[in-house]
Backbone as CSV, one residue per row, in Angstrom:
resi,resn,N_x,N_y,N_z,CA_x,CA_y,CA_z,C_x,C_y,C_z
1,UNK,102.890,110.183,119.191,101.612,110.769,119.592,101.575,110.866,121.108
2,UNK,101.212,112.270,121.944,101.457,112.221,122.919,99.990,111.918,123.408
3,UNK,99.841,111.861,125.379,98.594,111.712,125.422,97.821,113.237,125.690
4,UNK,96.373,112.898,125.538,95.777,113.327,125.101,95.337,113.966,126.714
5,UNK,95.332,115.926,126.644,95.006,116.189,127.851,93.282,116.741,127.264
6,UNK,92.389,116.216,128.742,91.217,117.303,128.107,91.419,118.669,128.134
7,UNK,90.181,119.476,127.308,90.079,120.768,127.623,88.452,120.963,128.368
8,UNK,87.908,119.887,129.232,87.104,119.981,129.981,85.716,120.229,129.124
9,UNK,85.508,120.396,128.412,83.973,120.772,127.487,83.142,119.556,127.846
10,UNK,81.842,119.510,127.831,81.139,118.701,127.866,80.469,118.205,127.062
11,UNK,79.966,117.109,126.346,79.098,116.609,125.277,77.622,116.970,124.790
12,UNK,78.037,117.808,123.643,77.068,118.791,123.605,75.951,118.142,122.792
13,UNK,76.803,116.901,121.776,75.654,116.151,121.054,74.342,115.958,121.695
14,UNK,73.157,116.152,120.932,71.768,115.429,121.365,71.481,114.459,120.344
15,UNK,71.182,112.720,120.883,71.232,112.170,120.287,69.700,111.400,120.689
16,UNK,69.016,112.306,120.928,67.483,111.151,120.939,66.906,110.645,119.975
17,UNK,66.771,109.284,120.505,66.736,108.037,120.246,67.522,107.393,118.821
18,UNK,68.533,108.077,118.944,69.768,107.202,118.586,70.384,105.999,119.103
19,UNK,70.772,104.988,118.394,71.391,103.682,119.222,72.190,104.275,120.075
20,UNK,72.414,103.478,121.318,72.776,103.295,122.301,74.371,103.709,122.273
21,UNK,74.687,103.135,121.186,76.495,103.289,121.252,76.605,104.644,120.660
22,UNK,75.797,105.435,120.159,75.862,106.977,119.699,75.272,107.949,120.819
23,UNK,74.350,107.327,122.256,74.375,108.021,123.062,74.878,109.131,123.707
24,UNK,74.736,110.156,124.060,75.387,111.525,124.822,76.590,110.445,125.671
25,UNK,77.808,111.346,126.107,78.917,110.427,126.563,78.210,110.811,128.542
26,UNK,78.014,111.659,128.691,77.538,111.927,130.446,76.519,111.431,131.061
27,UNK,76.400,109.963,130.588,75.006,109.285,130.907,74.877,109.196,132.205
28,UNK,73.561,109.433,132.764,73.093,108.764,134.539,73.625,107.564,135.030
29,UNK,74.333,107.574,135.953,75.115,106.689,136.169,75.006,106.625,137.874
30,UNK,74.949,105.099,138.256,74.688,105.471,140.180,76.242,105.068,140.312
31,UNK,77.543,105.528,139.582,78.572,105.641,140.532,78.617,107.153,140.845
32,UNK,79.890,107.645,141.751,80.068,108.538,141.971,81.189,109.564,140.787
33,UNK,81.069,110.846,140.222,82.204,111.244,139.887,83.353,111.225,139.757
34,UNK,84.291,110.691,140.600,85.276,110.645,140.883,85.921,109.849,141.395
35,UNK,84.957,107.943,141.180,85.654,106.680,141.337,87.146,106.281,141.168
36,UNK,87.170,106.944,139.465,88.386,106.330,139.311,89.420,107.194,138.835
37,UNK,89.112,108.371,139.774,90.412,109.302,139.379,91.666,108.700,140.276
38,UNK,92.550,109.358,139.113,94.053,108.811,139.981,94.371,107.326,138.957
39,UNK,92.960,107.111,138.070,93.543,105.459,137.953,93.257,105.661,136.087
40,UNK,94.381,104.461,135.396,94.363,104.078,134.472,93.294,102.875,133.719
41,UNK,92.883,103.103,133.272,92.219,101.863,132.280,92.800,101.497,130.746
42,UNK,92.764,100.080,130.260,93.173,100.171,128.921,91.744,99.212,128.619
43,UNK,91.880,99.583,127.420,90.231,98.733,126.814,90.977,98.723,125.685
44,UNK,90.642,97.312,124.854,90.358,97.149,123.729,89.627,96.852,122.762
45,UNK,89.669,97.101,121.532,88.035,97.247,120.618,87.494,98.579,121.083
46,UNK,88.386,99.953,121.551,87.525,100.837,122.180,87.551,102.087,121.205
47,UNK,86.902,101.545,120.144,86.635,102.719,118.918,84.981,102.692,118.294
48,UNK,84.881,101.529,118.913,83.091,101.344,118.718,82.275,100.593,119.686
49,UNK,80.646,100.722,120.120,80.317,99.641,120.700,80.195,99.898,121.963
50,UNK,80.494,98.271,122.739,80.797,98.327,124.119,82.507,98.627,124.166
51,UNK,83.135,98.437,123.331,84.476,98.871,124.525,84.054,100.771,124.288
52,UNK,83.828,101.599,123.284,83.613,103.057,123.204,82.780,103.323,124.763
53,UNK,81.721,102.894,125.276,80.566,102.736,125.886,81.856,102.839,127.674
54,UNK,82.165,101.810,127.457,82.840,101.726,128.818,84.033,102.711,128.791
55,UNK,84.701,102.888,127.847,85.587,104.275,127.687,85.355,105.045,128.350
56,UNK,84.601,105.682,127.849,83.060,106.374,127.909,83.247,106.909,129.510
57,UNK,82.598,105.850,129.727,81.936,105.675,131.277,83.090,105.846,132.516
58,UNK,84.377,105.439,131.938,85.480,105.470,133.071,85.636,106.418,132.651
59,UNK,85.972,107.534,131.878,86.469,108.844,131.730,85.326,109.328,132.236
60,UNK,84.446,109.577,132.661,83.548,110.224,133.086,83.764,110.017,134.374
61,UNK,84.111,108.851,135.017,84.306,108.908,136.520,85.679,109.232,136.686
62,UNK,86.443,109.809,136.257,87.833,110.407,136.242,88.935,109.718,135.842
63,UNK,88.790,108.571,134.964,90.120,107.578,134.686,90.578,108.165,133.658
64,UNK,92.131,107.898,133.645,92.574,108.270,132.413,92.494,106.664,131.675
65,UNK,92.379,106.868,129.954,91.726,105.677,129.619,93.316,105.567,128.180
66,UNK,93.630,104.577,128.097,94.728,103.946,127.227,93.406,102.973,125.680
67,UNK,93.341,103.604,124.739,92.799,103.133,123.338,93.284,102.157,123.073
68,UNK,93.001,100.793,122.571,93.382,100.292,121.219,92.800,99.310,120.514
69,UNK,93.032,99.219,119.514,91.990,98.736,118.367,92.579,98.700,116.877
70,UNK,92.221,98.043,116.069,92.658,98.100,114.806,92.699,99.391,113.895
71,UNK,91.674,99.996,114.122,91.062,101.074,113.510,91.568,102.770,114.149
72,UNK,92.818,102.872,113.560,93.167,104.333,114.472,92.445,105.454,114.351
73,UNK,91.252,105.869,113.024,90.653,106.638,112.709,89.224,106.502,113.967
74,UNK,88.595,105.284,114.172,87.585,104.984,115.134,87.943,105.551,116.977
75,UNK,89.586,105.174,117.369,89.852,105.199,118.039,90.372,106.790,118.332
76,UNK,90.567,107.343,117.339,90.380,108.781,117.409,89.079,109.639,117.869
77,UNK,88.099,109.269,116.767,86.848,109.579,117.422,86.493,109.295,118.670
78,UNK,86.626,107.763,119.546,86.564,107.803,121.272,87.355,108.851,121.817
79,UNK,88.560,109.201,121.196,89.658,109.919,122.236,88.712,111.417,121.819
80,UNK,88.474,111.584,120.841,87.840,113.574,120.776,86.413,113.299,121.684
81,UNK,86.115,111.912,121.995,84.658,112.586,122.884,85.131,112.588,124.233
82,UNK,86.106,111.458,124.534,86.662,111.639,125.662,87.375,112.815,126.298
83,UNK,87.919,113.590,125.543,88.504,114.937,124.860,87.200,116.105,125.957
84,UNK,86.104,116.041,125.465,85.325,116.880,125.381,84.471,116.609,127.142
85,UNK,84.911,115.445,127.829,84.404,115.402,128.766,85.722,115.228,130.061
86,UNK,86.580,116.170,129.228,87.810,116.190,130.638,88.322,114.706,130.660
87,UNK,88.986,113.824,129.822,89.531,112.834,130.118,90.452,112.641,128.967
88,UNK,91.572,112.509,130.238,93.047,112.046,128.803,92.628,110.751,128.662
89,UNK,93.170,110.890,126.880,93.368,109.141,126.706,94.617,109.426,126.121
90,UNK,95.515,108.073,125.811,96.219,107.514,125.294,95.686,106.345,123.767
91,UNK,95.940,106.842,122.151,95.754,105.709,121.504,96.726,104.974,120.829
92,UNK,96.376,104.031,120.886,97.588,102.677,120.326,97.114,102.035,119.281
93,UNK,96.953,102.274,118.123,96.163,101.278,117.320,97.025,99.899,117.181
94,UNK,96.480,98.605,117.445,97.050,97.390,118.033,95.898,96.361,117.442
95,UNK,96.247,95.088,116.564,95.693,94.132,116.146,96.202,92.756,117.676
96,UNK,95.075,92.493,118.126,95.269,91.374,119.206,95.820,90.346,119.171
97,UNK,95.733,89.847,117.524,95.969,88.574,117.408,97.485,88.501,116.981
98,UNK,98.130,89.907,117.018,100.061,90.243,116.786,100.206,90.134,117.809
99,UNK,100.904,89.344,119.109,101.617,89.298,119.561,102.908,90.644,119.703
100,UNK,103.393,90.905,118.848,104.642,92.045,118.638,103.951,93.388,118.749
101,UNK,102.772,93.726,118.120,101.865,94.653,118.779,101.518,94.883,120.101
102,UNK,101.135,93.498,120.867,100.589,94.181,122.112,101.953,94.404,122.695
103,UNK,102.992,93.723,122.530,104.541,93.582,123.088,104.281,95.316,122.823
104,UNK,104.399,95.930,121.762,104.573,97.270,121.684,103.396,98.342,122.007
105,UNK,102.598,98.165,122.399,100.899,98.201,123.209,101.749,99.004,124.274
106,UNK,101.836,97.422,125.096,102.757,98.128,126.281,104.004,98.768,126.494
107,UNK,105.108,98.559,126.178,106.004,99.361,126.120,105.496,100.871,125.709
108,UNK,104.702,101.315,124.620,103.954,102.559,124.546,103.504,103.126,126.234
109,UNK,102.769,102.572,126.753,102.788,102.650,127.914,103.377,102.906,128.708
110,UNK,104.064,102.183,129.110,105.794,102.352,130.011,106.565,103.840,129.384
111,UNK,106.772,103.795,128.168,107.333,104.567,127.874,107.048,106.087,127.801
112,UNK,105.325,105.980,128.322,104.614,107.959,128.694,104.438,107.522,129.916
113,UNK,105.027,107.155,130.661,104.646,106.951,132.276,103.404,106.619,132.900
114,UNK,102.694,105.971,131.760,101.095,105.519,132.710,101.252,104.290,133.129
115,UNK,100.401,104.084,133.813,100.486,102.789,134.868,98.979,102.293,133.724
116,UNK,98.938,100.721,134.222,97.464,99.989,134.412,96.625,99.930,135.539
117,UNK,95.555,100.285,135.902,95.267,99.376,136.753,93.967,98.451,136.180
118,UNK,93.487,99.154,135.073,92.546,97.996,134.670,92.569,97.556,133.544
119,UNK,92.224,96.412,133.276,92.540,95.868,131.418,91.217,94.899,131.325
120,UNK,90.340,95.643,129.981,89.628,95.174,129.572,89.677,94.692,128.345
121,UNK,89.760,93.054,128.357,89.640,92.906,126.960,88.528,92.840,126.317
122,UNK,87.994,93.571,125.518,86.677,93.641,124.890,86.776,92.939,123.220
123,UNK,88.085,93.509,122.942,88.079,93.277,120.834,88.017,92.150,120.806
124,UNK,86.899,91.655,119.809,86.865,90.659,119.670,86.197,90.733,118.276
125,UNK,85.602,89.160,117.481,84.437,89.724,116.417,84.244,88.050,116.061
126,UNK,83.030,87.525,115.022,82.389,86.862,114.420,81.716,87.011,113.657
127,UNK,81.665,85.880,112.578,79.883,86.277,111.590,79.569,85.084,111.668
128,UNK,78.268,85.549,110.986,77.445,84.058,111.416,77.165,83.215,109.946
129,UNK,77.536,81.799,110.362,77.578,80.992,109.745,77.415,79.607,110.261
130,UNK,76.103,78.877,109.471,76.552,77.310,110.213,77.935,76.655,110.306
131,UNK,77.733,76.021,111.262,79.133,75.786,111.454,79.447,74.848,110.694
132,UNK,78.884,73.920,110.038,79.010,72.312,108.515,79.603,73.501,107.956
133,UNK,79.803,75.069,107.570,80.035,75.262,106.138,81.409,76.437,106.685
134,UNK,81.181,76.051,108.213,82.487,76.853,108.542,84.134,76.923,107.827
135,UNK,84.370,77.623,107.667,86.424,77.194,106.569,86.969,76.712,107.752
136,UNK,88.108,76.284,107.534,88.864,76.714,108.612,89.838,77.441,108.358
137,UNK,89.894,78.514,107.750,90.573,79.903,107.989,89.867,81.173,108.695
138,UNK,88.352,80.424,108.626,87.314,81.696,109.221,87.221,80.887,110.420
139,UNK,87.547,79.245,110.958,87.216,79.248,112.823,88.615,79.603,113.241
140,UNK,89.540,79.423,112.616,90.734,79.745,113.062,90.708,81.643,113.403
141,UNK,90.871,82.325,112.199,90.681,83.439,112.632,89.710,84.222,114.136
142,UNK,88.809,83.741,113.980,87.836,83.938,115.214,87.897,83.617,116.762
143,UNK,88.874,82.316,117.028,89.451,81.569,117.735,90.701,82.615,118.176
144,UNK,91.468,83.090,117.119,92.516,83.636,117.332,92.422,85.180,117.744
145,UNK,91.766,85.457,117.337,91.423,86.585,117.667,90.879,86.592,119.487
146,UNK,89.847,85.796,119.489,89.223,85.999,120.614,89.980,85.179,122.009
147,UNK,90.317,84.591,121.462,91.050,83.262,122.794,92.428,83.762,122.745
148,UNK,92.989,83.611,121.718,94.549,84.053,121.653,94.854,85.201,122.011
149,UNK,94.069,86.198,121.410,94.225,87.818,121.879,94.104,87.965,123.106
150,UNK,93.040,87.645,123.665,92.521,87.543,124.762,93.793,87.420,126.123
151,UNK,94.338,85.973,125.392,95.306,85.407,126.389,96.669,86.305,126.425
152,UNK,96.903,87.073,124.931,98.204,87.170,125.092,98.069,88.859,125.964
153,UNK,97.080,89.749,125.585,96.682,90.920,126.445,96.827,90.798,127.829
154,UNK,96.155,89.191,128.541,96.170,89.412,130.042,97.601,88.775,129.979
155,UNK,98.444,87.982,129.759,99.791,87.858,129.884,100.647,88.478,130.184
156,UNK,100.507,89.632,129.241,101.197,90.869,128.855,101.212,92.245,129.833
157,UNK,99.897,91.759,130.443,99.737,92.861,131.318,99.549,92.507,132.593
158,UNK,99.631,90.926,132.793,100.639,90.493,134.212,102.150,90.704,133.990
159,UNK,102.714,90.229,132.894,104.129,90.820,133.137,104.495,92.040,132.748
160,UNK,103.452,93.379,132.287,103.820,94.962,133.012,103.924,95.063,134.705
161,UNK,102.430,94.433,134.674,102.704,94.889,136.311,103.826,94.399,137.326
162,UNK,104.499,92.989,136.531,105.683,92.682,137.325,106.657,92.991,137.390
163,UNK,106.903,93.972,136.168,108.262,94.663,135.527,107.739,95.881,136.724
164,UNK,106.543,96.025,136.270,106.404,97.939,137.209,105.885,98.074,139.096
165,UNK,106.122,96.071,139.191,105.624,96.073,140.844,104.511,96.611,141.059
166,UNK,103.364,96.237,140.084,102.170,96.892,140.280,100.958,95.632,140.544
167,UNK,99.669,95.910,140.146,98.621,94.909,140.198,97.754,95.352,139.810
168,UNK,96.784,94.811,139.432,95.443,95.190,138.609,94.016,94.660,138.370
169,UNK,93.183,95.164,137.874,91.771,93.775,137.640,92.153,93.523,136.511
170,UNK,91.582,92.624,135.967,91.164,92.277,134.098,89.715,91.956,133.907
171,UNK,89.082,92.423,133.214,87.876,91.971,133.191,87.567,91.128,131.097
172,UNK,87.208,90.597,130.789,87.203,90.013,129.954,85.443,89.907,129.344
173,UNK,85.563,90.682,128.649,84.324,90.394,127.866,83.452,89.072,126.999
174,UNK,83.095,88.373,127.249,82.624,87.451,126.666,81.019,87.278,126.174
175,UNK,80.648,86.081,126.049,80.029,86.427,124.984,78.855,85.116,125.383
176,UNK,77.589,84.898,124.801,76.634,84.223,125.360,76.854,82.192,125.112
177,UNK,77.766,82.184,125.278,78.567,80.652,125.232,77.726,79.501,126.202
178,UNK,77.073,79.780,127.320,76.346,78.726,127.951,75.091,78.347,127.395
179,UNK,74.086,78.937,127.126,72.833,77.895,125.837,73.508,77.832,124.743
180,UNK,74.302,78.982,124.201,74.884,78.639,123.003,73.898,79.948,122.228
181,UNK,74.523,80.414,120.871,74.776,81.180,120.001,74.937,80.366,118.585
182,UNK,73.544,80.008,117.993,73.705,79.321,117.144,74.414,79.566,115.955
183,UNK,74.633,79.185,114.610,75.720,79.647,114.064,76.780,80.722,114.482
184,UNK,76.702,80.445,115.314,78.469,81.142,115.601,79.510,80.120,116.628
185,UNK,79.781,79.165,115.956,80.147,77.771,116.592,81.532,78.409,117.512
186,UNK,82.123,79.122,116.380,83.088,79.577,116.191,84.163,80.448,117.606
187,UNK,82.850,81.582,117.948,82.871,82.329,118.940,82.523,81.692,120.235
188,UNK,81.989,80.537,120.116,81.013,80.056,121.497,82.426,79.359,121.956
189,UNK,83.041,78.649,120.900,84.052,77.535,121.503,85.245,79.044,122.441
190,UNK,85.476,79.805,120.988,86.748,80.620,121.624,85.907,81.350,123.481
191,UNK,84.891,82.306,123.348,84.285,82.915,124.817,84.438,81.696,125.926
192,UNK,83.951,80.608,125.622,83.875,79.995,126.422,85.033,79.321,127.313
193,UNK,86.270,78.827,126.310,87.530,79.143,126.548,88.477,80.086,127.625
194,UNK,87.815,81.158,127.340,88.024,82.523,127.804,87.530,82.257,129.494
195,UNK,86.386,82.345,129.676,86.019,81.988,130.800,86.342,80.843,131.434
196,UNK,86.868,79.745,131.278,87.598,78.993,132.048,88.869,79.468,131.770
197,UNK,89.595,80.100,131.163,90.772,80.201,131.109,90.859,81.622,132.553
198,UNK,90.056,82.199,132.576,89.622,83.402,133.422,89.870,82.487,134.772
199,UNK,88.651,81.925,135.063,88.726,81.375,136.308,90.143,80.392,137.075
200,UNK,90.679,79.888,136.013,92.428,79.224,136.623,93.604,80.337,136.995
201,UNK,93.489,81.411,135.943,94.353,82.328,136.278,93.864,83.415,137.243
202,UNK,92.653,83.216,137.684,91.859,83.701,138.892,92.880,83.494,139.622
203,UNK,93.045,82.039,140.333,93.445,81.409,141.218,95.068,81.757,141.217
204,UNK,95.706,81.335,139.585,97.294,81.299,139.565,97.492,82.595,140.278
205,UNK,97.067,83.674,139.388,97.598,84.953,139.663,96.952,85.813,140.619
206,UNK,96.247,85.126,141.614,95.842,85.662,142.790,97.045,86.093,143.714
207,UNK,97.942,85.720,144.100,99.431,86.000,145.056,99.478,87.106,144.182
208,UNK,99.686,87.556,143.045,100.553,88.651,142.420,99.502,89.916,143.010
209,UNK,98.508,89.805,143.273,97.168,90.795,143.253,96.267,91.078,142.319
210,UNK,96.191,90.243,141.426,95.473,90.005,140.038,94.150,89.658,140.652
211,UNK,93.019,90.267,140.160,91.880,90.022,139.835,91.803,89.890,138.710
212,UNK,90.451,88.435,138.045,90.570,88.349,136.297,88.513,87.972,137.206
213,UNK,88.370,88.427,136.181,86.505,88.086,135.673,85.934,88.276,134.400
214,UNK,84.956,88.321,133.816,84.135,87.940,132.668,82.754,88.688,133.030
215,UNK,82.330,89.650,132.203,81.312,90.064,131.330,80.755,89.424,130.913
216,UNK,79.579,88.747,130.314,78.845,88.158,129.688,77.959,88.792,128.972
217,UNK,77.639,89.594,127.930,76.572,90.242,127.575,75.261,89.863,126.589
218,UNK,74.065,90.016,126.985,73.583,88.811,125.948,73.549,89.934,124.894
219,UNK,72.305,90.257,123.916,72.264,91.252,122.811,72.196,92.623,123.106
220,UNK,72.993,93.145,122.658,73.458,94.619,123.420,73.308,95.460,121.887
221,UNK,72.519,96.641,122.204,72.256,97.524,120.965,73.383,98.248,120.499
222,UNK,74.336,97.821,119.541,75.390,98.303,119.092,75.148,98.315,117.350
223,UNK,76.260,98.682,116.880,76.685,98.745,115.281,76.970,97.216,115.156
224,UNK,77.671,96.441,116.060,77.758,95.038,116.128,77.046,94.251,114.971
225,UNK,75.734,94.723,115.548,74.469,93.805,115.238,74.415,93.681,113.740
226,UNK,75.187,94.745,112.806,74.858,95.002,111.822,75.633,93.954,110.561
227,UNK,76.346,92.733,111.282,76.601,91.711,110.420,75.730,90.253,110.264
228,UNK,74.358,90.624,111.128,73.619,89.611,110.965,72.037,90.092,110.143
229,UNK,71.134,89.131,109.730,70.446,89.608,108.737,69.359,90.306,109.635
230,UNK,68.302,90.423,109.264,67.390,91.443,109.310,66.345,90.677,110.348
231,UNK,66.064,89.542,109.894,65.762,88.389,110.394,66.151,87.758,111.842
232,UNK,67.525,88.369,112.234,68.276,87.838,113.781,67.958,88.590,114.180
233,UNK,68.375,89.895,113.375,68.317,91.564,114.679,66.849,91.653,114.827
234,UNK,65.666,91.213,114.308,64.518,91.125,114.427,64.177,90.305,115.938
235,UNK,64.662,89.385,115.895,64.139,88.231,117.031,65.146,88.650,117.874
236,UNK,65.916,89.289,117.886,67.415,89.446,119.097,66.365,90.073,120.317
237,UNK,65.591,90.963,120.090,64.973,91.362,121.529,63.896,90.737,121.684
238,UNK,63.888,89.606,120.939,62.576,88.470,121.820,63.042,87.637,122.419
239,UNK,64.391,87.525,122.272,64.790,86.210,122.772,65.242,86.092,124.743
240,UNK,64.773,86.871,125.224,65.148,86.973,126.471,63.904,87.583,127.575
241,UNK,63.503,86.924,128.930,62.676,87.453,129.209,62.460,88.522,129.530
242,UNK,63.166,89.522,129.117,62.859,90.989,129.614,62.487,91.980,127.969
243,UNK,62.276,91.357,127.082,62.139,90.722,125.537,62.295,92.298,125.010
244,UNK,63.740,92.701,125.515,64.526,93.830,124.864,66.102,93.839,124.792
245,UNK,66.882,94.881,123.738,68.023,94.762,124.064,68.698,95.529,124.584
246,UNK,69.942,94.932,125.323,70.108,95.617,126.101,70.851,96.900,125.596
247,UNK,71.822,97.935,126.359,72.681,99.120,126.251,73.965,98.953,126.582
248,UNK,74.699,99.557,126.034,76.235,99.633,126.187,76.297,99.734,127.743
249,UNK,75.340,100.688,128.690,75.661,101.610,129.466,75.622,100.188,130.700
250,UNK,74.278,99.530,129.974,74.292,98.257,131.076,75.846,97.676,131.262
251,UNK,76.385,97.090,130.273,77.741,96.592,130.195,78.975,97.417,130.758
252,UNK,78.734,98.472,130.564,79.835,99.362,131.324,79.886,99.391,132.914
253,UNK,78.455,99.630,133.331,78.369,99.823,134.541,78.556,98.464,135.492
254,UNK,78.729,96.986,134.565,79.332,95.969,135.735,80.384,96.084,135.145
255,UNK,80.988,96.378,134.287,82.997,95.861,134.088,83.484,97.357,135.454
256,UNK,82.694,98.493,135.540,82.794,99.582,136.724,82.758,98.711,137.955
257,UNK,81.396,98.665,138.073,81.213,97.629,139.681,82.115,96.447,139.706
258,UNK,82.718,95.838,138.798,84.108,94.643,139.319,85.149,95.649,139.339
259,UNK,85.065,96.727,139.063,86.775,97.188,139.182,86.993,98.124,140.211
260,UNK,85.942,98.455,140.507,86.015,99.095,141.589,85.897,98.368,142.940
261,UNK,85.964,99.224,144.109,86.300,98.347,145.561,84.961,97.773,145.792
262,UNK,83.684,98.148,144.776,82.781,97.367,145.375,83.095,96.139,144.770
263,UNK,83.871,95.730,143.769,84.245,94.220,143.559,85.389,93.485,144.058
264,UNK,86.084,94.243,145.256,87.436,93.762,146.012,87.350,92.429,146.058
265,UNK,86.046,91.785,146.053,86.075,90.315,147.039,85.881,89.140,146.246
266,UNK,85.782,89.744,144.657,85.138,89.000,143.294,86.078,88.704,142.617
267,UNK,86.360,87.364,142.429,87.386,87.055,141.076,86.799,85.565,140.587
268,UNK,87.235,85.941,139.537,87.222,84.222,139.317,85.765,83.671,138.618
269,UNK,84.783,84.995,138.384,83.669,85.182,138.258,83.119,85.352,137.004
270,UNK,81.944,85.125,136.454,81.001,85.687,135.361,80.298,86.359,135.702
271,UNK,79.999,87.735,135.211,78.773,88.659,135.752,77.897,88.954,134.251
272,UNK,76.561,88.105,134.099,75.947,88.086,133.326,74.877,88.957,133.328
273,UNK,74.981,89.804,132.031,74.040,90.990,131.344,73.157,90.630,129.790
274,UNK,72.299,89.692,130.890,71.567,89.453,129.329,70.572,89.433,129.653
275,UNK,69.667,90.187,130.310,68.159,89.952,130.318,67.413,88.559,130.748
276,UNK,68.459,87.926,131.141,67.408,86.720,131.206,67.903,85.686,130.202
277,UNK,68.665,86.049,129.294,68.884,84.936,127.736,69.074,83.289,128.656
278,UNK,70.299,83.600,129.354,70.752,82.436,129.563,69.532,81.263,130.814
279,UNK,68.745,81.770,130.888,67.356,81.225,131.780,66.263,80.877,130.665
280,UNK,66.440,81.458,129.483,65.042,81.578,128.460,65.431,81.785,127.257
281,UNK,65.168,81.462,126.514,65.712,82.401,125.052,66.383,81.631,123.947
282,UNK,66.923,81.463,122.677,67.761,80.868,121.891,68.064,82.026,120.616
283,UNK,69.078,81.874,120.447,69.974,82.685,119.577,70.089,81.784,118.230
284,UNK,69.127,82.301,117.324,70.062,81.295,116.402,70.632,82.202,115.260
285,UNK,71.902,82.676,114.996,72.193,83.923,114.846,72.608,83.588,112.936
286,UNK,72.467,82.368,112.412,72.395,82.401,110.994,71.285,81.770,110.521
287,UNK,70.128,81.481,111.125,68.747,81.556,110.799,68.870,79.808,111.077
288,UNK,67.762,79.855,111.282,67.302,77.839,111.464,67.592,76.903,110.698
289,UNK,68.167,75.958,110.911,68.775,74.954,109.734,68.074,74.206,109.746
290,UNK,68.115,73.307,108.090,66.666,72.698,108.129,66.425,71.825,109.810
291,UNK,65.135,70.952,109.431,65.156,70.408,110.777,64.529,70.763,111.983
292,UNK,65.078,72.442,112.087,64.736,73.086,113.124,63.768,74.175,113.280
293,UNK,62.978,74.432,111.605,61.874,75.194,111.516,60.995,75.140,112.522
294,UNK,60.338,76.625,113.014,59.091,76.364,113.435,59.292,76.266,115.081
């Protein structure tokens, strides 16, 4: 599959008041046009959501954008909207938690002549469950996915850039791990992980020219939402003092502002998009266990 050149069309969908992640792709945006032309991005999980959202958003400021995700049919659909707003992509459909995949992730890469310069790990996932009734094939999976994937993506794409004498940001998506995310024991241990694991290799891989930081997003209006009951997604926009949820577009526009030169001076960092959650708020994302009614 070669990559994908645009034919410049623009996004003709009208999607008012459609969720957020079905939004028009040419949203108002205070960067400039043409931030990140000349430059590569890879995102993963970027077939729905926030990684589609930030796709999105760097092809619109001129990046060419590298797909991947489990789902090659999803990741098709990002590449035809990206398609339609003048931006090549590249897709890789790639499970995080294979190792031999992302090994072949990149080499895909190398092998059509694109460079990195930014790597977002976004794929990730959970459901909610107290954690007393957690398996452990379901914390393991979740763990592995999110911490392991996580780790072996930015690994992988410090040693491209050392094979290709290059350098890059990483930005790492995570997830509301400091009050905590009630039943989802699971995800809080792996995000949180993530972010200290972020901040050491801040430091290690600072000499190489590595920037690494963290996203934080609290409830963000996606398809996401749609594995918790009726009951969470109900209280999800009370739980924060700005007592709404947020947009993909919010999340895109800081993993933009760290990767760009207005974040030259930032590593090592969390840049939190939650309304307020982590000041106010509680998540309890598989409903109140006894005890805690009320």
């Amino acid at each position: 599959m070669s990559p994908r050149e645009s034919q410049g069309r623009r996004d003709e969908d009208s999607h008012a008041g459609a969720p957020a992640s079905e939004a028009p792709l040419e949203r108002p945006t205070v960067f400039r046009a043409d931030l990140f032309a000349g430059r590569t991005l890879l995102v993963s999980g970027a077939g729905t959501g926030i990684g589609r959202g930030i796709a999105c958003l760097f092809g619109q400021l001129g990046a060419r954008v590298v797909l991947c995700g489990r789902s090659a049919e999803k990741l098709e659909t990002t590449a035809r909207r990206l398609e339609r707003i003048g931006a090549a992509s590249l897709v890789q459909p790639t499970n995080i938690r294979d190792p031999e995949q992302i090994d072949a992730l990149f080499a895909r890469i190398e092998a059509e002549g694109w460079s990195v310069d930014f790597l977002v790990n976004n794929a990730g996932g959970q459901f909610p469950q107290h954690s007393i009734d957690l398996s452990d094939k379901g914390w393991r999976a979740v763990v592995d996915t999110n911490l392991n994937g996580s780790w072996t993506m930015m690994q992988r794409a410090a040693r491209f850039w050392e094979r290709t004498r290059g350098a890059g940001a990483i930005i790492n998506i995570i997830a509301p791990h400091r009050r905590g995310m009630y039943g989802l024991a699971h995800t809080v241990a792996a995000r949180g992980a993530v972010a200290d694991l972020s901040r050491n290799l801040a430091v290690e891989w600072a000499p190489r020219g590595i920037r690494i930081n963290c996203v934080l997003p609290g409830p963000i209006e996606t398809e996401g939402l749609e594995v918790y009951s009726d009951e969470a997604r109900a209280a999800l926009a009370q739980q924060n003092p700005l007592r709404r949820l947020g947009d993909v577009q919010d999340v895109a526009e800081a993993v933009a502002y760290l990767c760009a030169p207005s974040g030259r001076f930032v590593t090592g960092e969390t840049l939190v998009v939650d309304g307020g959650h982590q000041l106010w708020g509680e998540l309890w994302m598989a409903g109140r266990p006894a005890g805690w009614e009320g």
